[in-house]
C-alpha positions in Angstrom: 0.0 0.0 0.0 1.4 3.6 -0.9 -0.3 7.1 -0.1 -0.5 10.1 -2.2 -0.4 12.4 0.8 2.3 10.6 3.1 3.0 13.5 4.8 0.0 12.9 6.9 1.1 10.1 8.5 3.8 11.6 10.6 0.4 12.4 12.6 -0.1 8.5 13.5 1.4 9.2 17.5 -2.2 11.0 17.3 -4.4 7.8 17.3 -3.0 7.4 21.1 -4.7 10.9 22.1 -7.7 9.3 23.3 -5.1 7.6 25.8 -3.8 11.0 26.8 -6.9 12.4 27.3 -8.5 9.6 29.3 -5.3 9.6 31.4 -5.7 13.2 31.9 -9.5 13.0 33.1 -8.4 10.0 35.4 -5.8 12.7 37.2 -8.8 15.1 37.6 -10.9 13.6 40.2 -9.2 11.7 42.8 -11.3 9.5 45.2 -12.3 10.5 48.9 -13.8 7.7 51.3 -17.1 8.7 52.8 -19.9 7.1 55.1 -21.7 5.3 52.3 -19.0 4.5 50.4 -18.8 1.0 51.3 -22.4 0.5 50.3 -22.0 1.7 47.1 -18.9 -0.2 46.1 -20.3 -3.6 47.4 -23.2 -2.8 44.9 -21.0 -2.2 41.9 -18.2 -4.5 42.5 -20.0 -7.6 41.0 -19.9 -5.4 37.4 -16.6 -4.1 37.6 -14.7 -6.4 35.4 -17.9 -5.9 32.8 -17.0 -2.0 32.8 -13.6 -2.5 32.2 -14.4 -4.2 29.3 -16.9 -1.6 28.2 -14.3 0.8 28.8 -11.4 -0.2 27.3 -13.7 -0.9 24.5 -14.7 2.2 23.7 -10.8 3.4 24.2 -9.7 1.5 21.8 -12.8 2.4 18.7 -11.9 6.1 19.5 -8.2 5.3 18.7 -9.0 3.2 15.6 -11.5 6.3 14.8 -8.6 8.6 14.7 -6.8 5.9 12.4 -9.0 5.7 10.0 -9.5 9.2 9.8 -5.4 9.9 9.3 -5.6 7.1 6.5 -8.4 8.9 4.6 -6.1 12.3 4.7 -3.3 10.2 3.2 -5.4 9.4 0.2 -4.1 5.4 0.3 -3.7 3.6 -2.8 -3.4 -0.2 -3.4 -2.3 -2.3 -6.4 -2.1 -5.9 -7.5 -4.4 -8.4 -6.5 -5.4 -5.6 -3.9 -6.5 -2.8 -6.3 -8.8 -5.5 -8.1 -10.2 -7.7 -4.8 -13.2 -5.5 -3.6 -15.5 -6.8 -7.0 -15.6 -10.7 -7.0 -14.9 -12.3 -11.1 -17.1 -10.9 -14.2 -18.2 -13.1 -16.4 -16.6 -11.0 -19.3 -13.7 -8.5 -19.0 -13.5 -5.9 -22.0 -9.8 -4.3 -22.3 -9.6 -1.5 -24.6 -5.7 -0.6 -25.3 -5.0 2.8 -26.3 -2.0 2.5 -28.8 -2.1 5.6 -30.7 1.1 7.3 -30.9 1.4 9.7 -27.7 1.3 6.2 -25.8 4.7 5.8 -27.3 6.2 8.4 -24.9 8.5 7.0 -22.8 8.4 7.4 -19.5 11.2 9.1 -17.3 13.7 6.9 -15.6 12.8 4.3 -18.1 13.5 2.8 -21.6 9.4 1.5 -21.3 6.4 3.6 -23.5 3.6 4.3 -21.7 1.8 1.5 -23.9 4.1 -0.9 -22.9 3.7 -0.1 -19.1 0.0 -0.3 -19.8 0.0 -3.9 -21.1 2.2 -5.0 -18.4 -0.1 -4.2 -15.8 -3.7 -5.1 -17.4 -1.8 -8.1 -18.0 -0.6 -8.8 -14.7 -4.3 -8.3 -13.5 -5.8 -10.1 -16.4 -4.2 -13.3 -15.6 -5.9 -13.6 -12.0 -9.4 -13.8 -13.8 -8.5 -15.6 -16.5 -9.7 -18.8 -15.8 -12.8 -17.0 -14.2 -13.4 -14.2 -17.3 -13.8 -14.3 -20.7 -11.6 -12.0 -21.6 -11.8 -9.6 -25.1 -10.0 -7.3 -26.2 -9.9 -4.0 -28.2 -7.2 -2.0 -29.6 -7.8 2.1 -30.7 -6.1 1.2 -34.0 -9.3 -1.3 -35.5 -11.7 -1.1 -32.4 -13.0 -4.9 -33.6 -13.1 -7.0 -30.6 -11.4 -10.2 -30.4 -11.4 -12.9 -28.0 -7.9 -13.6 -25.6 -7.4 -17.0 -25.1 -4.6 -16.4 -22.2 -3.7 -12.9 -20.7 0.3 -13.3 -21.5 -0.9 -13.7 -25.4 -1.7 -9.9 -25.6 1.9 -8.7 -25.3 2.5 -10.4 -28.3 -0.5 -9.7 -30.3 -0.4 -7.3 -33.3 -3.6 -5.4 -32.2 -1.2 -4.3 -29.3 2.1 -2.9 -31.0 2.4 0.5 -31.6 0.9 2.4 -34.6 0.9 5.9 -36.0 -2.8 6.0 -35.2 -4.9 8.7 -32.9 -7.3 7.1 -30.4 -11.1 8.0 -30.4 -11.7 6.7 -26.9 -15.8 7.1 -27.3 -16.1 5.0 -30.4 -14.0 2.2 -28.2 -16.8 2.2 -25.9 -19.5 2.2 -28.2 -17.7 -0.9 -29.5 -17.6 -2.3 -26.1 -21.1 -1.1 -25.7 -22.1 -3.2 -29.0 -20.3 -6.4 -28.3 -21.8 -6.5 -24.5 -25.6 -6.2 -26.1 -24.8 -8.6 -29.0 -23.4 -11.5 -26.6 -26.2 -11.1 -23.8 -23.1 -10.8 -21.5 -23.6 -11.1 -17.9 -22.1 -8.7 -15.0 -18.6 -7.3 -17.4 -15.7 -4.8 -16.5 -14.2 -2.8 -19.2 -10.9 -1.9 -18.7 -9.0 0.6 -20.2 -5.4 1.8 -20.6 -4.4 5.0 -21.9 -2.6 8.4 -21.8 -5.9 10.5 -21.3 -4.4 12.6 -24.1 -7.6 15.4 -24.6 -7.4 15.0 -28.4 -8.0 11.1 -27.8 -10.9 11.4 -25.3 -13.0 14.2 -26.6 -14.8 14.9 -23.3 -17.1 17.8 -25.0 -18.4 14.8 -27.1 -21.7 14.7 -27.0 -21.5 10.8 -27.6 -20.2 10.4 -23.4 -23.8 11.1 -22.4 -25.3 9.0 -25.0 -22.6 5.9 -23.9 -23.4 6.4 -20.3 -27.0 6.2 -20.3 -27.1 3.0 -22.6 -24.7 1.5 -19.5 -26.9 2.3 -17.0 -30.1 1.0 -19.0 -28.1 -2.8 -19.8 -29.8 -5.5 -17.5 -26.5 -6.4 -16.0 -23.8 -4.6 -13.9 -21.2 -2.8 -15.5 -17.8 -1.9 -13.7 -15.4 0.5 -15.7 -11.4 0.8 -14.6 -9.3 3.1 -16.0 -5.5 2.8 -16.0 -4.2 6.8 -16.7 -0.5 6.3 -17.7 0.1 9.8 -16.9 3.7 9.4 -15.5 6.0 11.9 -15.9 8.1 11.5 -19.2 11.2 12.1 -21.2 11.1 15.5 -23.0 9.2 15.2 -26.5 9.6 17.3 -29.7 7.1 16.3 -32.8 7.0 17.4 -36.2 4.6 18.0 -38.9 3.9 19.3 -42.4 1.1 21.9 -42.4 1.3 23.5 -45.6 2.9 22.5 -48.5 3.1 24.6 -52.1 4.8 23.8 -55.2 5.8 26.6 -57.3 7.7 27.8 -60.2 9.6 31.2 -60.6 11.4 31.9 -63.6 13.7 29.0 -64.4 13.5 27.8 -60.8 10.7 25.4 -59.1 10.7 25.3 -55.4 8.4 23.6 -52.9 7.5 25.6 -49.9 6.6 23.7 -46.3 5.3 24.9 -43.2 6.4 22.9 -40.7 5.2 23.2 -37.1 7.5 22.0 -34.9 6.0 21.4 -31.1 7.7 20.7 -27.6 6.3 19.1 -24.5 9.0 21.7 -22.4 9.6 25.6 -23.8 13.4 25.5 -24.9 14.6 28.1 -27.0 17.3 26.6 -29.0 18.1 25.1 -32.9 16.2 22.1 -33.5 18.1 19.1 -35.9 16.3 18.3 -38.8 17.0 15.4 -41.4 15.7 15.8 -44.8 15.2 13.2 -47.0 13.9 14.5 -51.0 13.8 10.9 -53.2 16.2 9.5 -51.0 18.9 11.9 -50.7 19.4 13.2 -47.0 20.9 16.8 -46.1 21.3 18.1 -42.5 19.2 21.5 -41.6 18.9 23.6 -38.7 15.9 25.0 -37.7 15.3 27.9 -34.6 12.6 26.9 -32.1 11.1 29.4 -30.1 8.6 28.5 -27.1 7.0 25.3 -27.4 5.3 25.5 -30.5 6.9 27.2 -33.8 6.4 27.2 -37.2 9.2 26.9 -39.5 8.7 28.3 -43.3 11.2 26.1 -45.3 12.0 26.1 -48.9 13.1 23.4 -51.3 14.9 24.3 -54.7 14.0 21.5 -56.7 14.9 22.7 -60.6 12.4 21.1 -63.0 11.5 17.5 -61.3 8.3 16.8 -62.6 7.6 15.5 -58.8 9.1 13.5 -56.0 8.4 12.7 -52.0 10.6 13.7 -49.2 10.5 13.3 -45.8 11.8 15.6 -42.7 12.8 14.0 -39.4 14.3 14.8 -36.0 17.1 13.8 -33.4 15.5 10.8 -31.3 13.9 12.0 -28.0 11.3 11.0 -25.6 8.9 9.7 -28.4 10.0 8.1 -31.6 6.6 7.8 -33.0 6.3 11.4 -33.7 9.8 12.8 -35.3 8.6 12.0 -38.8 7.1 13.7 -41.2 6.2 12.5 -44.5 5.3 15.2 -47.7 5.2 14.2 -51.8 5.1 17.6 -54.6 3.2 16.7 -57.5 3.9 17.9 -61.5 4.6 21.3 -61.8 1.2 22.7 -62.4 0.1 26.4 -62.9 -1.2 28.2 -60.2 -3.5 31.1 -60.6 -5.7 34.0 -59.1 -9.3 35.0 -59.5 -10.5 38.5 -59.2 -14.4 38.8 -58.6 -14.9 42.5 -59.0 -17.0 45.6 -60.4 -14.9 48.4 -58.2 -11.9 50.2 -59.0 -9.7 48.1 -57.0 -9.6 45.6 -60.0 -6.3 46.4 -60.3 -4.8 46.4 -57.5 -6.7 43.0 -56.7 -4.8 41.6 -60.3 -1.4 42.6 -59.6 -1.6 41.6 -55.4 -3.1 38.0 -56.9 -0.6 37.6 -60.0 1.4 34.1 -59.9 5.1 33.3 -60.9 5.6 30.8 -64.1 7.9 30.0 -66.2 6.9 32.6 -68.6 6.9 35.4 -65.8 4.4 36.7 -63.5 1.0 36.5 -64.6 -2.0 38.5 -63.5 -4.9 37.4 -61.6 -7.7 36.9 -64.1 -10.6 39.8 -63.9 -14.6 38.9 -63.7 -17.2 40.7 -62.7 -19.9 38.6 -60.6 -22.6 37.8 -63.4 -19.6 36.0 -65.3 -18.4 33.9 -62.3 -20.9 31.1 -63.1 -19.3 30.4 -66.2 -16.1 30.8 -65.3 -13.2 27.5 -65.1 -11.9 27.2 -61.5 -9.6 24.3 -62.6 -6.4 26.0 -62.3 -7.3 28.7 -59.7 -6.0 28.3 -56.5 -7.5 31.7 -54.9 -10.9 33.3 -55.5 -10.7 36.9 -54.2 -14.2 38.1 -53.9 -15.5 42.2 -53.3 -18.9 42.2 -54.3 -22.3 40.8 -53.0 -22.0 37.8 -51.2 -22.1 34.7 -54.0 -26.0 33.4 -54.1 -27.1 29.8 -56.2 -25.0 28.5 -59.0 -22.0 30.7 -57.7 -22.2 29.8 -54.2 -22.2 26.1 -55.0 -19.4 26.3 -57.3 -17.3 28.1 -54.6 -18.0 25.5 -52.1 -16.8 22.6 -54.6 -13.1 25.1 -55.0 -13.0 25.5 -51.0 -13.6 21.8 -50.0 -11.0 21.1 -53.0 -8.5 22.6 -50.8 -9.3 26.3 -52.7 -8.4 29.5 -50.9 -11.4 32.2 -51.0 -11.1 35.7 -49.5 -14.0 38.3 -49.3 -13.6 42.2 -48.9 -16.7 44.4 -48.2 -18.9 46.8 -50.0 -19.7 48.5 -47.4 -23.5 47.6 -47.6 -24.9 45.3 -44.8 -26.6 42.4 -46.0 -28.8 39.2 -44.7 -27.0 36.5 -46.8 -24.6 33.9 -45.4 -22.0 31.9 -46.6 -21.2 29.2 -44.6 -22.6 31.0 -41.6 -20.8 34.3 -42.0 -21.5 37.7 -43.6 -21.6 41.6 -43.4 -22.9 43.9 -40.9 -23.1 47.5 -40.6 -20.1 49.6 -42.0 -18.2 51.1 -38.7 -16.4 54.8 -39.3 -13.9 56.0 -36.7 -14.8 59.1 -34.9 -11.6 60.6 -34.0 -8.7 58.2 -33.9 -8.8 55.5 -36.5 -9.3 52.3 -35.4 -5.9 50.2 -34.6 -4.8 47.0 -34.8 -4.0 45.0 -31.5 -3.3 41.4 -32.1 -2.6 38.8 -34.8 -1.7 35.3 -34.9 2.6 36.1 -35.8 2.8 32.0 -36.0 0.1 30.6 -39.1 -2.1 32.0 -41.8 -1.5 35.4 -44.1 -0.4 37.5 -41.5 2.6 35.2 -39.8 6.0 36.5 -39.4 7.9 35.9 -43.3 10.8 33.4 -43.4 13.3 35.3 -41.7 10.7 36.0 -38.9 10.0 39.5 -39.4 6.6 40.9 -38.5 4.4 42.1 -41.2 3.6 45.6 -40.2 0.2 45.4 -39.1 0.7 47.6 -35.9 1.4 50.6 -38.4 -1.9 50.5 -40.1 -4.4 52.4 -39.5 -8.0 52.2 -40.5 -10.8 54.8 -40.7 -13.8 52.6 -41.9 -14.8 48.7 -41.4 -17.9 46.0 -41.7 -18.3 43.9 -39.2 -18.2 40.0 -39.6 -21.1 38.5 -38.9 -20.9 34.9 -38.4 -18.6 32.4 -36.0 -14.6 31.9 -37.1 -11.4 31.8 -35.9 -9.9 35.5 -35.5 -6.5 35.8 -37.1 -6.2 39.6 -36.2 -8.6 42.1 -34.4 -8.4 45.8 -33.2 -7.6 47.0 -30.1 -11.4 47.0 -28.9 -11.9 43.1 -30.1 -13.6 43.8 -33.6 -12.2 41.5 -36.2 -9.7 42.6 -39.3 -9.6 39.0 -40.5 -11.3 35.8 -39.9 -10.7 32.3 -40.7 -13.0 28.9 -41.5 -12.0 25.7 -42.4 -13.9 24.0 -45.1 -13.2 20.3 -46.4 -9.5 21.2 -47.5 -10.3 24.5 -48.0 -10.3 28.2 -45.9 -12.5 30.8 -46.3 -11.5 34.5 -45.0 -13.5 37.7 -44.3 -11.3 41.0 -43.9 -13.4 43.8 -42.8 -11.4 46.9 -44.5 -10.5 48.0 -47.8 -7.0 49.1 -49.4 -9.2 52.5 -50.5 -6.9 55.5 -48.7 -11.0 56.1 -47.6 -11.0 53.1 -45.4 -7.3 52.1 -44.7 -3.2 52.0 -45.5 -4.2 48.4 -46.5 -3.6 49.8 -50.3 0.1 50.3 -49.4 0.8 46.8 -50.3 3.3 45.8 -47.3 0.0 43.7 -45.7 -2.3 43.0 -48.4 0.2 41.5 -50.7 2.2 39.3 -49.2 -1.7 37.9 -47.5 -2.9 37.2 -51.1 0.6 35.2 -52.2 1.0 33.7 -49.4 -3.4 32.2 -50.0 -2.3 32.1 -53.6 0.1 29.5 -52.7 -1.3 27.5 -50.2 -4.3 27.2 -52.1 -2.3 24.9 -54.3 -3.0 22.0 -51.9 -6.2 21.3 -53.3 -4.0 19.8 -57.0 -2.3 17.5 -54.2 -5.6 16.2 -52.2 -5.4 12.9 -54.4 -2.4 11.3 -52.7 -2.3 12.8 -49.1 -4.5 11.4 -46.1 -3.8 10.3 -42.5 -3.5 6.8 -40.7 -7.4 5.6 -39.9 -8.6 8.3 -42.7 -7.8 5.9 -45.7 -10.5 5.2 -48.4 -12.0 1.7 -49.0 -11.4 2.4 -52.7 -7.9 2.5 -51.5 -7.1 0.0 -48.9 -8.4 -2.0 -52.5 -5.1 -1.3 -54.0 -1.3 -2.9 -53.2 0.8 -0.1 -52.0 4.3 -0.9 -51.8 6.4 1.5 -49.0 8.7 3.7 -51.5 11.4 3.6 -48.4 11.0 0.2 -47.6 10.3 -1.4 -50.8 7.6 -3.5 -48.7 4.1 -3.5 -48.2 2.4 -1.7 -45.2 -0.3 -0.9 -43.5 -2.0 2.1 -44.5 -4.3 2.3 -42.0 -1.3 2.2 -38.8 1.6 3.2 -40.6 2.8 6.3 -42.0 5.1 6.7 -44.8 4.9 7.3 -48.7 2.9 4.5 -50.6 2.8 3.8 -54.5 0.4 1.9 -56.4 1.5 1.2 -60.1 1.2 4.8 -61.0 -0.1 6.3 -58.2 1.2 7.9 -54.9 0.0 8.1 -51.1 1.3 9.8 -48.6 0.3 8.9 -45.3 0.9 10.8 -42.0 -0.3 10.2 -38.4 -2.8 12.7 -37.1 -2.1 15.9 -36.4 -4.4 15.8 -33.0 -1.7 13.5 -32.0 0.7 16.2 -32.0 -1.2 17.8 -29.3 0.3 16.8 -25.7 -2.8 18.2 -23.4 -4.7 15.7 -21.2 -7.8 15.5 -19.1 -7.7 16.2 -15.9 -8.5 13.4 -13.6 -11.7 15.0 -12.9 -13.0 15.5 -15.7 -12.4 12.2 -16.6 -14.7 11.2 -13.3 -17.5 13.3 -14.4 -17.2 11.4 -17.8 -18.5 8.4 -16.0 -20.9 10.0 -13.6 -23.6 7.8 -12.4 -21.5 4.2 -13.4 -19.4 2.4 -10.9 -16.1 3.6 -12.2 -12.2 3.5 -10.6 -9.4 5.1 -11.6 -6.2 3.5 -11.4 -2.7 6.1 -11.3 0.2 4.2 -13.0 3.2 4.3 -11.0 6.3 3.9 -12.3 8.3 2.2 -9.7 5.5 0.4 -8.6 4.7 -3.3 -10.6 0.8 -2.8 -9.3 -1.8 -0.8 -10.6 -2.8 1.9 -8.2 -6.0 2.7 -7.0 -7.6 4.9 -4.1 -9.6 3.4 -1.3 -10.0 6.6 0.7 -13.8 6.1 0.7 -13.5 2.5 2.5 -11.5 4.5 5.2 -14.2 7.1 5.5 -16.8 4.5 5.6 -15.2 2.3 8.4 -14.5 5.4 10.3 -18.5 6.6 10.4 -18.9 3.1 11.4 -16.8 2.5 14.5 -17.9 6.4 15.5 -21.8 4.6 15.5 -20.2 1.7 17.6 -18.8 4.0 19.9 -21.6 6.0 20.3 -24.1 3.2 21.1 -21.8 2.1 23.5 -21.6 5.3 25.7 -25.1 6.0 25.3 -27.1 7.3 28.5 -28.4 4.7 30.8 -32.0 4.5 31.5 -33.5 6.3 34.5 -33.3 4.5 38.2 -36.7 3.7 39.5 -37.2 2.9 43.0 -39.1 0.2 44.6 -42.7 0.9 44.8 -43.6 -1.7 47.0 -40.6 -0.5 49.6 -39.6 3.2 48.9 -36.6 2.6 52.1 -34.8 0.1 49.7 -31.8 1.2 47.2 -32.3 0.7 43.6 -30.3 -2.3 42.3 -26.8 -0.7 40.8 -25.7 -3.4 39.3 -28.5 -4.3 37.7 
């Protein structure tokens, strides 16, 4: 047995205080002789020894009172054989294993991951019950359930090795939930092993109340204990590709990444990168700031008609997350789309022009009633000041955005009911005496991040004299000093759309100047060329069925592999995959214990802490403590409870009362 709070029990000389104060009362009243003394004592002395007993009774539940009250402050935890003893066998035994690939962490002190640990101890449990339990397990990876012959055989199994997967702990239960109804099982535990990463568990899902109320409306009893392998670990860095651009300048193509590099400790320093491009390595640095940054990086790559490439860094606390796997396709045009009737047209062509081969080419020019007829196939960003799109346009523009399109709107200055995707216009906003300022932006992603070198665009020099609000919810990129947004974000499909609420007219705003507005509308000019790459990219779990149809072959490994668990880049006669682990997983927040609780509100539930020098699985039994001590304080209080009153003799009123009765 260990405690959480051991500090407590340096108080244990306290459980003899009810000694002291008996002692102390004994030393208070020292007996005188008097006349009737004698009469009184032959009375009692044939329930003397009976008192003693009562007494020393009573002593001793006040002192184990004051026990069990100093264990309950401690917060005692038990393991083993212990931690699982106060339910008797299930009939079934349900172990979902987290392997996604935080649970590859490893922990500190130790060369184990935190999904090795895991398996240990649910299998050091699991082979008490199981001759008792059928046991089944199921992994984050499939979530099919499968039936364990022998607890040691799970260490071994595939279902239990580690994978470049995310968890989605909610769908594990509902496949718990789904096996328990189909089997008719009886009285069942599920236990469950994981990292209680926040990205993994979801607990604003509104599937949690959904799962909990089915348990509590099966006919048998369900018992739920959760392992949280939350010990402290080794320091982690992870990578990942963001954004990725081909383009073509002149005579030279280069592909541009945006890599965003995150640490589980802030360390300012250079970060070690290996990069791979068709199998050729080269050493880079890159300068880390904080514990999240993203790195701009740019690839010369001549006139390759399209390769793969990989970046990866120095080994640290979790291997399954220093690798980063990207593929450029053909060299293919890129081009801007003006949607205008103002006199900005041509400032919106040159801002939105496009390097090629031939030189830079202008955006091309419509005005809205030609939109619907218009070819979107080579655009790769749709910048729109007019009327908000309505039929045929608006659906066309929704195709281009989930395509992985880029599509930016600038107001009229006219406020208007229509929506697209939930946002719009309101009324036009003119600055009284000072113009409105700008007060934040996001320096790290999107248009407005620091360039390359990490300069700030100057956004804290403009100044703007008339705006339109944004109707609509979206993620703020910058705002003014009073909260009202310049420029919002919403993801759609593989797409973004953006609303900035000022003009480059010298009537609204210095946007015009070009230092802001420009390098926004290249920077979405470029990014928007994801959308001719969405055939071959996709993440671990995310893979088609068409797909999964074909025989990929590794292009590091020259072996086959599993798309579904493994990341790397795939080929397929002609065609290319590129397969990464989710970005969620690149998230290193977890669930407080807590809220995990209240997850399970209403169910009998335990949570077991993982220790790491402890071979047990830990798990509080404060509340038997509390329990036992309420119940020796209603022992002890029946004990010294008030006699009933002496009644005299009716018949003889002379005679004593019987004492010792």
């Amino acid at each position: 047995m260990s405690f959480i709070q051991e500090s407590i029990l340096l108080g244990l000389p306290l459980i003899l205080l009810p000694v002291v104060i008996h002692l102390i009362n004994r030393m208070r009243h020292k007996p005188k002789m008097w006349g009737a003394m004698q009469f009184l004592l032959a009375a009692t002395r044939s329930s003397t020894s009976h008192s003693k007993i009562k007494n020393w009774l009573i002593l001793a539940l006040r002192m184990l009172a004051v026990l069990m009250l100093l264990l309950f402050l401690s917060r005692p935890l038990v393991g083993g054989w212990m931690g699982w003893a106060f339910g008797g066998a299930p009939d079934v035994i349900m172990l979902l294993v987290d392997r996604s690939a935080s649970m590859e962490s490893r922990i500190s002190g130790s060369n184990k991951s935190r999904r090795e640990f895991a398996i240990e101890m649910i299998v050091d449990a699991a082979e008490k019950f199981e001759n008792k339990s059928n046991l089944v397990l199921i992994d984050s990876a499939t979530r099919k359930p499968q039936d364990i012959a022998t607890a040691s055989s799970i260490i071994e199994l595939p279902d239990t090795q580690p994978s470049d997967t995310a968890a989605d702990i909610p769908a594990m239960f509902q496949s718990a939930l789904e096996w328990l109804i189909d089997n008719q099982a009886g009285t069942a535990e599920i236990w469950i092993a994981s990292d209680l990463q926040a990205t993994n568990w979801i607990p604003d899902d509104a599937r949690w109340k959904t799962l909990v109320a089915s348990i509590k409306s099966l006919k048998q009893e369900v018992r739920i204990r959760l392992l949280a392998t939350t010990q402290d670990s080794q320091t982690n860095t992870s990578i990942s590709v963001s954004e990725l651009a081909r383009l073509q300048s002149n005579e030279t193509g280069e592909v541009r990444l945006a890599v965003d590099i995150k640490r589980t400790k802030i360390n300012n320093d250079i970060e070690s990168i290996k990069q791979t491009i068709n199998g050729a390595t080269t050493e880079l640095e890159a300068k880390v700031k904080g514990q999240s940054t993203r790195w701009r990086h740019r690839i010369e790559i001549g006139e390759q008609s399209g390769g793969w490439g990989k970046l990866e860094i120095s080994a640290d606390g979790n291997p399954q997350d220093n690798i980063t796997y990207f593929r450029y396709s053909d060299n293919h045009p890129i081009e801007g789309l003006v949607i205008t009737e103002s006199p900005l047209s041509s400032l919106w062509q040159a801002a939105a022009s496009a390097d090629n081969s031939a030189g830079r080419k202008p955006a091309k020019l419509l005005v809205p009633s030609e939109f619907a007829e218009s070819d979107l196939r080579d655009a790769t960003l749709v910048v729109w000041h007019a009327s908000l799109p309505e039929g045929d346009a608006a659906s066309a523009l929704r195709n281009f955005i989930n395509e992985g399109g880029r599509l930016v709107f600038f107001p009229t200055g006219e406020s208007t009911t229509v929506r697209f995707f939930g946002l719009g216009w309101g009324e036009k906003q003119n600055a009284e005496k000072d113009p409105f300022k700008i007060g934040r932006w996001d320096e790290n992603q999107g248009p407005l991040a620091n360039t390359d070198e990490g300069l700030l665009l100057p956004l804290n020099q403009l100044t703007v004299k008339q705006r339109q609000q944004i109707i609509g919810q979206a993620a703020v990129l910058a705002a003014f000093e009073d909260g009202q947004a310049l420029l919002t974000r919403q993801t759609i499909g593989l797409g973004e759309v953006y609303f900035c609420s000022t003009l480059p007219l010298l009537t609204w705003s210095e946007l015009g100047d070009g230092l802001v507005v420009v390098p926004m509308l290249q920077r979405l000019l470029a990014s928007g060329s994801s959308r001719f790459q969405r055939n071959f990219m996709s993440e671990t779990g995310k893979v088609s069925a068409g797909d999964m149809q074909l025989e990929w072959t590794s292009v590091e490994t020259g072996q086959r592999g599993d798309l579904q668990i493994e990341a790397g880049v795939y080929k397929s006669a002609d065609r290319w995959l590129v397969v990464n682990r989710p970005a969620n997983e690149n998230e290193f927040q977890r669930v407080e214990d807590e809220a995990v609780a209240a997850l399970f509100s209403g169910l009998s539930f335990r949570l077991f802490q993982a220790q790491r020098d402890n071979t047990s699985l830990q798990s509080e039994i404060w509340d038997k403590f509390l329990f036992l001590m309420l119940i020796v304080l209603l022992v002890e209080a029946w004990l010294i409870r008030p006699k009933s009153s002496l009644k005299l003799d009716e018949t003889n009123p002379n005679t004593l009362p019987n004492i010792a009765s």
